[in-house]
N, C-alpha and C positions, 0 to 999 in steps of 0.2 A: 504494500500500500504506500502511498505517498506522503513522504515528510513534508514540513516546510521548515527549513530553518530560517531563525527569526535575525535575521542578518542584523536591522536595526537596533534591535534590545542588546543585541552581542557589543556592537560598536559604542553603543551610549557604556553599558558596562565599561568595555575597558578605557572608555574617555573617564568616566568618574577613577578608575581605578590605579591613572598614569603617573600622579603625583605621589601615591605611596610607591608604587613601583622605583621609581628614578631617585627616591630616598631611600631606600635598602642601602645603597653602597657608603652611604656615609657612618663610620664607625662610632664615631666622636660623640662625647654627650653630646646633651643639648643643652646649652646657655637657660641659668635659672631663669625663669621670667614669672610675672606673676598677669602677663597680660595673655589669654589665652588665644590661640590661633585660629580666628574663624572659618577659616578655610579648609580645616583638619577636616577628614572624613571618618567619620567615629566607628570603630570595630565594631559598635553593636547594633549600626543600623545597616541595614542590608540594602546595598546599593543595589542589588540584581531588579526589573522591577517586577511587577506580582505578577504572574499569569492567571488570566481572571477561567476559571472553572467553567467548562461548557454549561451551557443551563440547559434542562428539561422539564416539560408540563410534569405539573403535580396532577397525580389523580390517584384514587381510591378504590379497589377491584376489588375491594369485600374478602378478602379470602378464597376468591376463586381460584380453578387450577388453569393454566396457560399449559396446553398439551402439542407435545411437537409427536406428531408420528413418522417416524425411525423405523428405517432398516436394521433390520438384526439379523445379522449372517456370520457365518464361520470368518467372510473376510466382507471388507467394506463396509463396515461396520459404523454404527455412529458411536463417536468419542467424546467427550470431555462437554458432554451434556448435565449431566447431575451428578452429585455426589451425596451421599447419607452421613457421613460425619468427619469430620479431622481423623487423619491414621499417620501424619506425620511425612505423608509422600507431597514434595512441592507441587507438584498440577493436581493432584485430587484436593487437595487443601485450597488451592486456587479457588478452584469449582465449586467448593462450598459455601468458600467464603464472598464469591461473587452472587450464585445466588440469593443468598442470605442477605445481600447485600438491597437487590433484588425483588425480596419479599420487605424488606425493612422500606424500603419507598413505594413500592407502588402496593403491597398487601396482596399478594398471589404468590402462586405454587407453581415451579418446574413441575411439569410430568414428561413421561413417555408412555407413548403408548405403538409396540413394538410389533415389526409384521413381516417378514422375509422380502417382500415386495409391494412396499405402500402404492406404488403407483396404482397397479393390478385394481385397486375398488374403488377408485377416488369417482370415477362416474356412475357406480351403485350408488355409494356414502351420499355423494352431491342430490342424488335423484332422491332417497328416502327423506332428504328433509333436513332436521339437526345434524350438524356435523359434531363430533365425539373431538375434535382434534381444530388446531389452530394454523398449524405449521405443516407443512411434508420436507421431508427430508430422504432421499432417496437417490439412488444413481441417475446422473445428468443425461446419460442417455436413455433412460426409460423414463424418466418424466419426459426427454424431449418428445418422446414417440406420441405423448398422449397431448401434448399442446396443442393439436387441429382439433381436439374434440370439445376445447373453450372447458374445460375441467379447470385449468391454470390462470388465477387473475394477473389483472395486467400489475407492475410493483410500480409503473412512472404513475399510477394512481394514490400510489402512499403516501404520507406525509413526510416524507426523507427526503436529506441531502445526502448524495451518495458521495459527494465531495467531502465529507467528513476522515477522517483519516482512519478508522474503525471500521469503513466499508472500503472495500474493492474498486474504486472509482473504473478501476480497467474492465471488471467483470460489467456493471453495470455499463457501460460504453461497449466491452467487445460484444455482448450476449443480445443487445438490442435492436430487432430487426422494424426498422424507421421507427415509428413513434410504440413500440411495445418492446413492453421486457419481462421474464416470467420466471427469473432466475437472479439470485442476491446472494452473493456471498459478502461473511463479516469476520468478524474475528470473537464471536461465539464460540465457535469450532477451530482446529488447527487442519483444515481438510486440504486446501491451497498449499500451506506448508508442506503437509503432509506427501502430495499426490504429485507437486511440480517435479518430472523426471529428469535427472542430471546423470552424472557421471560418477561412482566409486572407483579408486586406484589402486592398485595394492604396489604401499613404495618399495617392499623387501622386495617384488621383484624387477624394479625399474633398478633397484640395487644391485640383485642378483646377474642382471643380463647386460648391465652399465648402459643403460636406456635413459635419453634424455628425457627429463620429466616432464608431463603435464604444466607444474607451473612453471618452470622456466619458458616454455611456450608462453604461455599465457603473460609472464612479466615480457615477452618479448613481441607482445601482439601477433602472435604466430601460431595460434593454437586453433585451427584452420583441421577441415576434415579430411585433407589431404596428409596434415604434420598426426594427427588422429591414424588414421589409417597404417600408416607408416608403422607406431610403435602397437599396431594388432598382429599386424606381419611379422613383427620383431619377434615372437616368442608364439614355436609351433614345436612342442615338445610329442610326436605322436608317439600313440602306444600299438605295440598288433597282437595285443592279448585279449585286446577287448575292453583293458582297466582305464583311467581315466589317467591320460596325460596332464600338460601343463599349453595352457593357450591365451589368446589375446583378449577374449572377450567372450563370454557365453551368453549365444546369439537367442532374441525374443523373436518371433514370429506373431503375423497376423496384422491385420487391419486395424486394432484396436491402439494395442500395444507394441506391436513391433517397434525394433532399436530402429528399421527405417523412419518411420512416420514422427518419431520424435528427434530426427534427425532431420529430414526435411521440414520439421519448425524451426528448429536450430539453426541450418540456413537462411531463415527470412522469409519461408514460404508461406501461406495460406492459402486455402483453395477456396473460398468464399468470400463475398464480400456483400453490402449492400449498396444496391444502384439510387439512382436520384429520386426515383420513386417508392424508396424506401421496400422494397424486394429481395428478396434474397437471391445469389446469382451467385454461377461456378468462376473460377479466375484460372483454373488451369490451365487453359488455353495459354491465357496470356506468357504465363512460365515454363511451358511446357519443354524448352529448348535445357532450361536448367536443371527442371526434373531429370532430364535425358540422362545429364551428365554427373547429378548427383548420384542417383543410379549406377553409374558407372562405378566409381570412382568407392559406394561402397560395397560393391558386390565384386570385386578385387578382394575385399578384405571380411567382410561376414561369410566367410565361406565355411560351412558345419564341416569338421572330421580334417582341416586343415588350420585354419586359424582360431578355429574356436568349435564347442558343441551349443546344440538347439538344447532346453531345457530339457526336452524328450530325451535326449541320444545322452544328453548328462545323468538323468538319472540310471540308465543300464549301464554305464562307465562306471556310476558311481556303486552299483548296488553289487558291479563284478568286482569291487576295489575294496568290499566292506563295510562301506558307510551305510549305515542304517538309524532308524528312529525317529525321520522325518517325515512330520502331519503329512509334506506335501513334495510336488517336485520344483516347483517357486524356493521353499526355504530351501530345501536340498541343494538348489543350485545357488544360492548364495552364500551356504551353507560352505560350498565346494570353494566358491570366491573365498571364502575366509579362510578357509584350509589352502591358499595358496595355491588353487591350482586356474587360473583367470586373471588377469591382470585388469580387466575392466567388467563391470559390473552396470547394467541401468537400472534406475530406483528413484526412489523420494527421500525426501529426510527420514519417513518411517522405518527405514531400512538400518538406520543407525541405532535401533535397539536391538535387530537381530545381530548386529555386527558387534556389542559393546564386550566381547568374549573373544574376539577377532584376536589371534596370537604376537600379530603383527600389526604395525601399523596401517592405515588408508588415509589417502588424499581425496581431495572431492575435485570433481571439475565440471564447468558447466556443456554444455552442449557443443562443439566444435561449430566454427563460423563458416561459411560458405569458403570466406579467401578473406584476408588482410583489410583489404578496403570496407567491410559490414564493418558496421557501428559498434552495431551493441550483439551482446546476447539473448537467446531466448529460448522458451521453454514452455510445453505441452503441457496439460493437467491429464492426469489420466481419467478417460472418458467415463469409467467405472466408479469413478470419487461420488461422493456423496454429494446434493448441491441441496437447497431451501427454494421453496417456493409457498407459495400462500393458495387454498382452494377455493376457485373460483364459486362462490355460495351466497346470497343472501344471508344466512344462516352464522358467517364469518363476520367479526368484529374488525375491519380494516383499521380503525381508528386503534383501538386498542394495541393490533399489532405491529402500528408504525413505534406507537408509543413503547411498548414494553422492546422490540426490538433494538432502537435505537439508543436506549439505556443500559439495555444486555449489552450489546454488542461494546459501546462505548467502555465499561467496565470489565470486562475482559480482557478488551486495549492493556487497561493500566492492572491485571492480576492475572490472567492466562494465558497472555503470549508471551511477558516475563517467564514467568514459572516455566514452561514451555520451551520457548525458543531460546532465551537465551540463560536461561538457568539450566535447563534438562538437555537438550542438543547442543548448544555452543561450549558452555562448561567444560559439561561432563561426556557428550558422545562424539565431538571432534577435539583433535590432537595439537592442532596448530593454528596460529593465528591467519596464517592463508587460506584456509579454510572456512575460517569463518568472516574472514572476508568475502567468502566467493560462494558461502550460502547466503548474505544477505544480495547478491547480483541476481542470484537465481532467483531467489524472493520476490525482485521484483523486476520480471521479463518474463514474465508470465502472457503470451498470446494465448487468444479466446479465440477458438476455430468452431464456427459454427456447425459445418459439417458433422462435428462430434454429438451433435444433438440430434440436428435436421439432417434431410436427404443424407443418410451415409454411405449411396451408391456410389457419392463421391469419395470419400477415401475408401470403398471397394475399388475402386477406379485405380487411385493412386497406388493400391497395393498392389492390383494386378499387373503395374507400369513397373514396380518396381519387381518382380515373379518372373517375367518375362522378359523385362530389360528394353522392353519397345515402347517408349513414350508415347508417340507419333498415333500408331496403331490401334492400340489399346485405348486410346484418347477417341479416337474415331469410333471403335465399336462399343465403347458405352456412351457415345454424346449423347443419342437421343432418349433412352435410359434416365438420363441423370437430366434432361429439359423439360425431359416429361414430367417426372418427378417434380422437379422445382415448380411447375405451371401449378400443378395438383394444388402443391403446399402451399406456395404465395396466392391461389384461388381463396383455401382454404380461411388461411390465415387473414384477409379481408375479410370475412364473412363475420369473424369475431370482434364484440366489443370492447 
């Protein structure tokens, strides 16, 4: 999210503060006097000036309960929603004490109310009348799926500034298609943090193999998917027993999640955009020459059973080499990353609690850039993350949940992304001050690719460009596919108010 530094209040500070400064060097008493020096700036008044407290409506909710209904699943889960009492852990403590915080001003109750797939009934629930729930919280691509069917209210109808520094100003701007948006991210949850996918490095073997590091690229503005590539090549340790060698990168597959698709953010891509008319429309066209060749350039080097295994082919490596006990082949493979046998890893900062066991040290790094000339970096959310949305109902209090929202949210700001982010991840689950420089870049170069909600015949599109290696082609035989589609939706989506 967005800071502002208050460049003004800094400058007036160290104006008040330059006359003590430029008298430190003098040793010497001071000449008795008994006339005192008006112009002293006295230690016990605080020159800084006051930062005036955001302000928010009072109101009074009786003791009712505010119910978010939550996914609850083995994985994508909702987090750092409620908490039952102090146990002494800094984010569950947060959580408490935010709520509490919470119920002490406006007089209501966190609930949940939990379901493997909220989206799944939100057009029954709507149709029966009362709604049992306030909030939805559930994966961004299955709420998106249900958005044509006006289930999802609009959120530019709330009573928010998304410009607040507690909300997403990106999400609200990237998610909104011309004058609607049906999707808010805050800092209630750590889900953003959580899900933006970067790069883990294991430095014992950039050690082992005397491989130019990650950040020396990166201090050298070089850290480019070409200079990337390069050190996946660098280390092809195979085995022909079948057990699990030592490689560059244990490769993701798919549409969703694949190390492509978050690497084609990473260069500057987007496949979506909205037009004048406030529509939602493909751009791959436009890019399509750079797809060609980003393609290229990683399919050189994601190659399974030479520079790297697919999660798949890692776990029968793994399970011929001994390793056992793991819930899944996801942790297994990271699993393997920590056991040193991978030099590169894709994840979120979530990853940094399966890793705090890790024998050796990791570096993090953000996304490799197209070529030297890009700006900035950037970076995917996984489509899977959990997002918030409000049900479109009569029956919903929209006043109520601008209000209690933008106090939640705010308050979290100042007790759950501390505890969080920089108490529990920066602390204690990275190594190095570079690092944690280079989680707050990723923090915030977070692009919103709509495709991941809407029409995802388009990044069906993109992965099969990247499967086959024929931009050109592939672009042709899904065009009308993916036009058709978008007429459907952008039809659809007019029709709602």
């Amino acid at each position: 999210m967005k800071k502002t530094v208050r460049l003004s209040a800094l400058l007036l500070a160290l104006g008040l503060l330059c006359p003590m400064l430029f008298s430190c060097g003098n040793t010497e008493a001071p000449a008795n006097t008994d006339t005192p020096v008006s112009s002293a700036v006295s230690l016990d008044e605080s020159t800084e000036p006051v930062e005036t407290a955001p302000q928010f409506p009072a109101a009074d909710y009786q003791g009712d309960d505010f119910v978010i209904y939550a996914r609850k699943a083995t994985n994508y889960y909702y987090r750092h929603i409620i908490s039952d009492n102090v146990n002494g852990d800094v984010v569950n403590d947060a959580v408490y004490s935010r709520n509490q915080d919470l119920k002490d001003k406006y007089n209501i109750n966190i609930k949940v109310l939990e379901k493997t797939s909220p989206y799944s009934t939100l057009l029954q629930d709507i149709n029966a009348g009362d709604l049992p729930y306030d909030i939805v919280l559930d994966q961004r691509n299955t709420l998106g799926s249900v958005v044509t069917n006006g289930v999802l209210y609009n959120l530019n109808y709330l009573d928010i500034d998304y410009s607040r520094p507690w909300w997403d100003e990106n999400c609200a701007e990237g998610y909104a298609i011309g004058d609607k948006l049906y999707f808010f991210v805050n800092d209630v949850t750590t889900v953003n943090l959580d899900y933006a996918r970067f790069l883990f490095w294991s430095k014992q073997l950039i050690e082992d193999y005397k491989l130019k590091s990650p950040y020396e690229y990166i201090d050298e503005n070089k850290w480019t998917l070409e200079n990337f590539v390069t050190l996946v090549q660098s280390i092809s340790d195979l085995r022909t027993d079948g057990t699990l060698g030592t490689y560059g990168i244990i490769i993701e597959t798919g549409e969703s999640n694949g190390n492509n698709m978050h690497f084609f953010t990473g260069c500057g891509l987007k496949f979506t955009d909205i037009d004048a008319e406030g529509k939602l429309v493909c751009t791959l066209e436009n890019d399509i020459e750079k797809v060609q060749k980003i393609t290229d350039i990683l399919k050189s080097a994601l190659v399974s059973g030479t520079y790297g295994l697919t999660y798949d082919e890692n776990s029968k490596a793994a399970s011929a080499s001994g390793y056992m006990g793991y819930p899944d082949k996801w942790t297994l493979g990271r699993g393997m990353f920590s056991n040193g046998h991978y030099l590169f890893v894709q994840g979120g900062i979530n990853l940094c609690d399966e890793l705090k066991e890790m024998p050796t040290d990791y570096g993090v790094a953000p996304n490799p850039k197209y070529n030297e000339d890009q700006t900035d970096y950037y970076h995917k959310i996984d489509k899977f993350s959990l997002i918030r949305a409000v049900p479109n109902s009569d029956s919903v209090d929209t006043d109520r949940i601008a209000v209690i929202m933008d106090f939640w949210a705010y308050d979290s700001s100042e007790k759950l992304i501390p505890a969080y982010y920089e108490t529990t991840i920066k602390a204690k689950r990275v190594s190095d001050p570079k690092a944690q420089q280079l989680l707050d870049i990723i923090r915030h170069s977070v692009l919103y690719e709509l495709s991941d909600l809407f029409c995802t015949e388009i990044n069906a599109c993109v992965n099969s460009i990247y499967n086959t290696g024929a931009a050109a082609s592939m672009l042709r035989a899904n065009k009308n596919v993916i036009n058709n589609r978008l007429k459907t939706f952008n039809q659809s989506l007019e029709e709602l108010d």
